[in-house]
Chimera marker file (.cmm) of the C-alpha trace (Angstrom):
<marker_set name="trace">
<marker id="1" x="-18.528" y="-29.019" z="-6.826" r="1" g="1" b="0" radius="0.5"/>
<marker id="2" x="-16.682" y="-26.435" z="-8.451" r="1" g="1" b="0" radius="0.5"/>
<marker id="3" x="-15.357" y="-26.055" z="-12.265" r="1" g="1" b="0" radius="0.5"/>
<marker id="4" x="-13.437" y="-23.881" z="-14.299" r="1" g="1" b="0" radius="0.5"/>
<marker id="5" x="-14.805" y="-20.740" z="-15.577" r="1" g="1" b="0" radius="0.5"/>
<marker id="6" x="-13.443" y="-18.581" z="-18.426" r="1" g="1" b="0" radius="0.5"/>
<marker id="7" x="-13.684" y="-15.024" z="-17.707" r="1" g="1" b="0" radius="0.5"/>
<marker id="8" x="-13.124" y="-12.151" z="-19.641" r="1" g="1" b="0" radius="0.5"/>
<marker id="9" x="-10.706" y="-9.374" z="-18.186" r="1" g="1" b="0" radius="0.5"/>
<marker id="10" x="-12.447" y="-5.994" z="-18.082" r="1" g="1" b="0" radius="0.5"/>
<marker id="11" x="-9.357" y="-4.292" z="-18.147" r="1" g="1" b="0" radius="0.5"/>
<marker id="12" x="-7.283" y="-5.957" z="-20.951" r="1" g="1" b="0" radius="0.5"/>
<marker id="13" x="-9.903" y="-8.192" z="-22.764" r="1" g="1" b="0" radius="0.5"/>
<marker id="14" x="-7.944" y="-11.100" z="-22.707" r="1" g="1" b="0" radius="0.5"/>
<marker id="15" x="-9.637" y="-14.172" z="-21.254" r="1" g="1" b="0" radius="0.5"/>
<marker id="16" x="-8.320" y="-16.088" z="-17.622" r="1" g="1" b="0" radius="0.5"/>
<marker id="17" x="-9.470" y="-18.883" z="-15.759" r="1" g="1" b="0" radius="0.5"/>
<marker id="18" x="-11.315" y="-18.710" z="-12.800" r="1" g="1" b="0" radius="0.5"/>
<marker id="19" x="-10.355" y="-22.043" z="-10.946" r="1" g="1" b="0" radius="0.5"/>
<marker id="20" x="-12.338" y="-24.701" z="-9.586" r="1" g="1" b="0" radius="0.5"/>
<marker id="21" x="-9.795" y="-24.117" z="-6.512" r="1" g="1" b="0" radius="0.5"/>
<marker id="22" x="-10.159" y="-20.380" z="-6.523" r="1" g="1" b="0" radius="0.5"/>
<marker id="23" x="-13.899" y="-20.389" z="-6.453" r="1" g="1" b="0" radius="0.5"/>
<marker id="24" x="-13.893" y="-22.640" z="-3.641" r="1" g="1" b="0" radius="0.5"/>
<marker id="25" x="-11.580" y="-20.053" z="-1.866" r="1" g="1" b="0" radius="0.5"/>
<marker id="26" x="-14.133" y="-17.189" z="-2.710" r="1" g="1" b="0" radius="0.5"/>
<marker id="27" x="-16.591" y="-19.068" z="-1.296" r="1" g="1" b="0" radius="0.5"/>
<marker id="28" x="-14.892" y="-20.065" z="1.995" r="1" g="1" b="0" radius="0.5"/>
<marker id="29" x="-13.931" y="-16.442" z="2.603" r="1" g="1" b="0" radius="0.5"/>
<marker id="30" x="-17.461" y="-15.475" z="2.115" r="1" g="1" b="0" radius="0.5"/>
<marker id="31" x="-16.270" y="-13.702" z="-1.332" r="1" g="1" b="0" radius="0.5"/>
<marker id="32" x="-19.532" y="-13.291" z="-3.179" r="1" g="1" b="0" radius="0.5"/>
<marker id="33" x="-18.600" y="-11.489" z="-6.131" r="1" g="1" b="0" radius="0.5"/>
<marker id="34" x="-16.092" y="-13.202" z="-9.391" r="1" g="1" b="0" radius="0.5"/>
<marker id="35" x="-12.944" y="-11.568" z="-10.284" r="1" g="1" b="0" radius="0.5"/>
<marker id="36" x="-13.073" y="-8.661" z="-13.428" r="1" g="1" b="0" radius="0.5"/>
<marker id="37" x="-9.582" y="-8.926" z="-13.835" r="1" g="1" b="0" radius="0.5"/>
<marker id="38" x="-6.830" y="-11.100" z="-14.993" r="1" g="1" b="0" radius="0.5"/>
<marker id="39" x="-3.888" y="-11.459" z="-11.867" r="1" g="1" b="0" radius="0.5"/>
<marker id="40" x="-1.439" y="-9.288" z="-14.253" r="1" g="1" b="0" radius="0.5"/>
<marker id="41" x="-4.224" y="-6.377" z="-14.472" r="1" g="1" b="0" radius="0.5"/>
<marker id="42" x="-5.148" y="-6.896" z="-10.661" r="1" g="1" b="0" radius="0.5"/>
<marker id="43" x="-1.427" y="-7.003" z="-9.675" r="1" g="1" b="0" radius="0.5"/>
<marker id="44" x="-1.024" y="-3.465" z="-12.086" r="1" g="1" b="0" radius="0.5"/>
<marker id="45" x="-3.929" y="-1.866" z="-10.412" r="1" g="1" b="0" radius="0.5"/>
<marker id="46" x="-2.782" y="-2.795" z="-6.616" r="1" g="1" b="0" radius="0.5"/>
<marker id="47" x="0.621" y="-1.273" z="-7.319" r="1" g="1" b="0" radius="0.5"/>
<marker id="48" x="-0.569" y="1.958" z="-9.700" r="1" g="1" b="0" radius="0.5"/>
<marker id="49" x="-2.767" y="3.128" z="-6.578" r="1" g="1" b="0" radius="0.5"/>
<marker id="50" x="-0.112" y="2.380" z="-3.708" r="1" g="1" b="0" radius="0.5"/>
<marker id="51" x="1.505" y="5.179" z="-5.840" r="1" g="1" b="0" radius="0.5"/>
<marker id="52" x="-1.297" y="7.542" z="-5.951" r="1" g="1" b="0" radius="0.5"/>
<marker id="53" x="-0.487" y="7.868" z="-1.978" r="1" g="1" b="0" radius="0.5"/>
<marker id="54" x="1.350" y="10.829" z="-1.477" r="1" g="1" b="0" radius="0.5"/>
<marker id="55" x="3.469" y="11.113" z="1.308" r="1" g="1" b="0" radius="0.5"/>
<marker id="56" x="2.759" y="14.394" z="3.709" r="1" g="1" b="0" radius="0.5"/>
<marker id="57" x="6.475" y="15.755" z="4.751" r="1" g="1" b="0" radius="0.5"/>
<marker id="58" x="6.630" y="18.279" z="7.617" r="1" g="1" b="0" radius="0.5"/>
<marker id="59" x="9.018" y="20.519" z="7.533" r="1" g="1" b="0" radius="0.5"/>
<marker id="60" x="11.113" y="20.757" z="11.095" r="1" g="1" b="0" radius="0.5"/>
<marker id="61" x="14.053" y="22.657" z="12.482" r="1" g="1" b="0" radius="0.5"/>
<marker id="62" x="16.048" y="20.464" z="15.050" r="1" g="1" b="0" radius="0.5"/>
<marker id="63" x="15.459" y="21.582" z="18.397" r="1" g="1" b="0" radius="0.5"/>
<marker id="64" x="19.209" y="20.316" z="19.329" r="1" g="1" b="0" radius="0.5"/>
<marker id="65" x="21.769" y="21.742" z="16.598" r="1" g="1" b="0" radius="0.5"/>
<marker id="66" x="19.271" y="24.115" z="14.352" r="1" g="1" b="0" radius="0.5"/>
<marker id="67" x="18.979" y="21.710" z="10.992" r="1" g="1" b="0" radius="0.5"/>
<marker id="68" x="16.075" y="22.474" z="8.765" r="1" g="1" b="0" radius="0.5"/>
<marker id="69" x="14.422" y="18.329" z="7.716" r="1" g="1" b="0" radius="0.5"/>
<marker id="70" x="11.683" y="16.894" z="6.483" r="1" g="1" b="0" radius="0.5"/>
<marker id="71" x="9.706" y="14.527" z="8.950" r="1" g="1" b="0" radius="0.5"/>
<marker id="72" x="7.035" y="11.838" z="7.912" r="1" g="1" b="0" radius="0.5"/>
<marker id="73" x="4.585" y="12.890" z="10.950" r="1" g="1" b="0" radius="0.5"/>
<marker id="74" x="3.303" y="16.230" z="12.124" r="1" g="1" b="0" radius="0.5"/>
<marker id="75" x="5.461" y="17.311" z="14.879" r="1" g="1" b="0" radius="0.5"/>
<marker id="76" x="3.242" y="18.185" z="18.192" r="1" g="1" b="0" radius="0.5"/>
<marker id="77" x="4.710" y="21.665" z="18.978" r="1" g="1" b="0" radius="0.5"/>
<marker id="78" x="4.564" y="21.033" z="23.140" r="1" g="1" b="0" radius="0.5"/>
<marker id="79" x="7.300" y="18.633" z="22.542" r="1" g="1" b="0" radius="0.5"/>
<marker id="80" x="11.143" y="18.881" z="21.190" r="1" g="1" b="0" radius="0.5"/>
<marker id="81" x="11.689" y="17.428" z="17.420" r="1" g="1" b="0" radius="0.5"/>
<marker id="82" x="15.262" y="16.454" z="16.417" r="1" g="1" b="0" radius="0.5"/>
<marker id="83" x="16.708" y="15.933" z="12.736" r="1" g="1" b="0" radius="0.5"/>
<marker id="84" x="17.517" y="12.381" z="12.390" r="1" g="1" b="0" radius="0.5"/>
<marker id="85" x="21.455" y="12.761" z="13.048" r="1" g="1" b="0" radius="0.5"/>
<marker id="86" x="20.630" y="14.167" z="16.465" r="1" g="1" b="0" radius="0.5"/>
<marker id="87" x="17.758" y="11.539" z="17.599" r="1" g="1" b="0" radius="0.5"/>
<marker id="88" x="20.587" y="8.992" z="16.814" r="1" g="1" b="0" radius="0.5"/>
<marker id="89" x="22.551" y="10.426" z="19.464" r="1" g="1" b="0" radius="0.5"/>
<marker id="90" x="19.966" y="11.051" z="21.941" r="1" g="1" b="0" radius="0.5"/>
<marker id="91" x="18.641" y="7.432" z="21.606" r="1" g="1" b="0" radius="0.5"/>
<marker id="92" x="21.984" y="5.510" z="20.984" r="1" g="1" b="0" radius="0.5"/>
<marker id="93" x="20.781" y="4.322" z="17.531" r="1" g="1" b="0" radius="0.5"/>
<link id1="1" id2="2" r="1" g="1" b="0" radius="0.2"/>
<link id1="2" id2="3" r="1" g="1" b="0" radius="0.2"/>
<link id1="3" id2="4" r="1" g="1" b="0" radius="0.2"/>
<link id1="4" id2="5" r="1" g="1" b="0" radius="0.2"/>
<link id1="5" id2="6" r="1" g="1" b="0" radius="0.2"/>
<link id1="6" id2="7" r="1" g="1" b="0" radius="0.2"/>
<link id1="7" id2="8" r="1" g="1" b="0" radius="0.2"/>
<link id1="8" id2="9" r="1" g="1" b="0" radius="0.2"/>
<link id1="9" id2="10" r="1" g="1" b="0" radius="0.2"/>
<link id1="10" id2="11" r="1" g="1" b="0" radius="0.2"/>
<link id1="11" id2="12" r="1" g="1" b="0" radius="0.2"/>
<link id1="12" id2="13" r="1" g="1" b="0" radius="0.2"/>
<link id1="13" id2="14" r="1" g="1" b="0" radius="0.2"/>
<link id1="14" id2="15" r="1" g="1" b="0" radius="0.2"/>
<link id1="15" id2="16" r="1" g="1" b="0" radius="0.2"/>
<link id1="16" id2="17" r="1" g="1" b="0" radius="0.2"/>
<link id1="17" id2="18" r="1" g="1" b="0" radius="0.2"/>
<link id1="18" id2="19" r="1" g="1" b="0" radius="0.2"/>
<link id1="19" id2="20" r="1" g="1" b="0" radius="0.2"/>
<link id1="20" id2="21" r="1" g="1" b="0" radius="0.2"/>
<link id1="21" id2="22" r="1" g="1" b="0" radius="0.2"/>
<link id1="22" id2="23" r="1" g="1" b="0" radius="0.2"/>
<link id1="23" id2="24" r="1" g="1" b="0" radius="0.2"/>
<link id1="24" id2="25" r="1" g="1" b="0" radius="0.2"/>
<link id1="25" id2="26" r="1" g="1" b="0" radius="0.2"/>
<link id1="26" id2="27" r="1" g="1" b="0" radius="0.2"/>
<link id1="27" id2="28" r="1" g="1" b="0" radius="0.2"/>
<link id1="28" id2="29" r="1" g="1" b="0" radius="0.2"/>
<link id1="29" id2="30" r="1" g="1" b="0" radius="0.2"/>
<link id1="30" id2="31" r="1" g="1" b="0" radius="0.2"/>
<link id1="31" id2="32" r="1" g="1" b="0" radius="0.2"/>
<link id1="32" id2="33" r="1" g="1" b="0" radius="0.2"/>
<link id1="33" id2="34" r="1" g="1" b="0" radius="0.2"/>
<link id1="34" id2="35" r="1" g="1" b="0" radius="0.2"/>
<link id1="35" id2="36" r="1" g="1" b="0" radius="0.2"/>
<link id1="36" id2="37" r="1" g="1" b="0" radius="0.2"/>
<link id1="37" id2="38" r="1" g="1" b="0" radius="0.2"/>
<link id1="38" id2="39" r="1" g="1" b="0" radius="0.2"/>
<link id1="39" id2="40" r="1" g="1" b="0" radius="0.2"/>
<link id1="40" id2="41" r="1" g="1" b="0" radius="0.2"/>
<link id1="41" id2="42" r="1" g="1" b="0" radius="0.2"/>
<link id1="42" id2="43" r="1" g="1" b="0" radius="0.2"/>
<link id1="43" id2="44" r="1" g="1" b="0" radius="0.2"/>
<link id1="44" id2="45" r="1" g="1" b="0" radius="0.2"/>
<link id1="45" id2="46" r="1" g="1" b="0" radius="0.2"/>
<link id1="46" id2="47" r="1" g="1" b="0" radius="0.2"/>
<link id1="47" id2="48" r="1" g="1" b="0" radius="0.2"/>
<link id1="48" id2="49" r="1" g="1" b="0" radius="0.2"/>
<link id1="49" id2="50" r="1" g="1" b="0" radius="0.2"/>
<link id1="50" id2="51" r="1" g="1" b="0" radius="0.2"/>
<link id1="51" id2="52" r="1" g="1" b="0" radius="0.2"/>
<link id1="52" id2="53" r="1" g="1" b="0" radius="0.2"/>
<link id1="53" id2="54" r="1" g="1" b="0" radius="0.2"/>
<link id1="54" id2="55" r="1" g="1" b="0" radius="0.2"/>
<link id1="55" id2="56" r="1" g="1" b="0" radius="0.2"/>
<link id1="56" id2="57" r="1" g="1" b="0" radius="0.2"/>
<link id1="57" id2="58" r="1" g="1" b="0" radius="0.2"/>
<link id1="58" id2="59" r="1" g="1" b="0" radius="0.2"/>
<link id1="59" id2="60" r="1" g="1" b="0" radius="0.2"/>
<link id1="60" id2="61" r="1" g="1" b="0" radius="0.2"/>
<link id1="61" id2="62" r="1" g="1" b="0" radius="0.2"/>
<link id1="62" id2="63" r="1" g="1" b="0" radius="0.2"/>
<link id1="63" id2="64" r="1" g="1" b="0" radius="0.2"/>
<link id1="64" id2="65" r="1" g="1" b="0" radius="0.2"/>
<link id1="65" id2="66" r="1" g="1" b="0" radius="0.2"/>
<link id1="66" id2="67" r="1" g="1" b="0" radius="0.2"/>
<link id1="67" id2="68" r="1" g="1" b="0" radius="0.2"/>
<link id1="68" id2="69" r="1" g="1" b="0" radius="0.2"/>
<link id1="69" id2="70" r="1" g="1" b="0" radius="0.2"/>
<link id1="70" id2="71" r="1" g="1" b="0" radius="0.2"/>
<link id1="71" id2="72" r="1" g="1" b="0" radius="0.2"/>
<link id1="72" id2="73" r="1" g="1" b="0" radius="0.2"/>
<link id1="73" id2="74" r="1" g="1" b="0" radius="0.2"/>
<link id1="74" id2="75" r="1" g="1" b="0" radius="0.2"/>
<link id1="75" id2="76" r="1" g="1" b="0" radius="0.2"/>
<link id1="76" id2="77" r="1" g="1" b="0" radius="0.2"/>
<link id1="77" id2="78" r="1" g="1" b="0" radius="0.2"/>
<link id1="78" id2="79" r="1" g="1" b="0" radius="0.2"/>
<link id1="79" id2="80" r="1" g="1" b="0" radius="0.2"/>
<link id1="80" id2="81" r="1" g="1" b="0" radius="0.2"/>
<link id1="81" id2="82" r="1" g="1" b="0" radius="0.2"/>
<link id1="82" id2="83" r="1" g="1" b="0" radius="0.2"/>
<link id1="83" id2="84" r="1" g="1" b="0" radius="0.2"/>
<link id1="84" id2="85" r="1" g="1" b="0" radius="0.2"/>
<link id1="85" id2="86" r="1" g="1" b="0" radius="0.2"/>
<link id1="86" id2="87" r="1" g="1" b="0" radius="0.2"/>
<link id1="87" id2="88" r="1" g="1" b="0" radius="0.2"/>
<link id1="88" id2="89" r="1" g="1" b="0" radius="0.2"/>
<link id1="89" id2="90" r="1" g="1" b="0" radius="0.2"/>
<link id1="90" id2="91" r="1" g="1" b="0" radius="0.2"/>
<link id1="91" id2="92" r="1" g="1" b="0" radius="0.2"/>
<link id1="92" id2="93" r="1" g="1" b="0" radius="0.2"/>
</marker_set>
């Protein structure tokens, strides 16, 4: 049987609950391990480091009408790339 336990946030201080529901999650998912933060610090930390990820742009020139564009993916250079107005064309999109 689980209860409530107060925790203290390590990243604000403030004090949360751990629930008597959420510990019984943690320990149904095999979760060994409490929470250190609060949901509001959690929820700022998951979001702060999906920023950190910096997306890699390659720069291509269309192999159809000449355009210089930046592309998400690295371009294999055995194959043609196309700026986006010119894939729509191709593909019907």
């Amino acid at each position: 049987m689980y209860t409530d336990k107060i925790i203290i946030c390590r990243e604000c201080g403030k004090e949360f609950v751990f629930t008597a529901g959420e510990q019984e999650f943690y320990a149904d998912h095999g979760l060994d391990s409490e929470p250190v933060r609060c949901r509001g610090c959690r929820s700022l930390r998951r979001h702060s480091s999906a920023k950190k990820i910096k997306r890699v742009l390659y720069e291509i020139v269309c192999s159809k009408c000449g355009e210089v564009e930046s592309i998400p993916f690295e371009p294999k250079h055995d194959r043609p790339v196309f700026c986006s107005e010119c894939y729509r064309k191709i593909n019907g999109k």
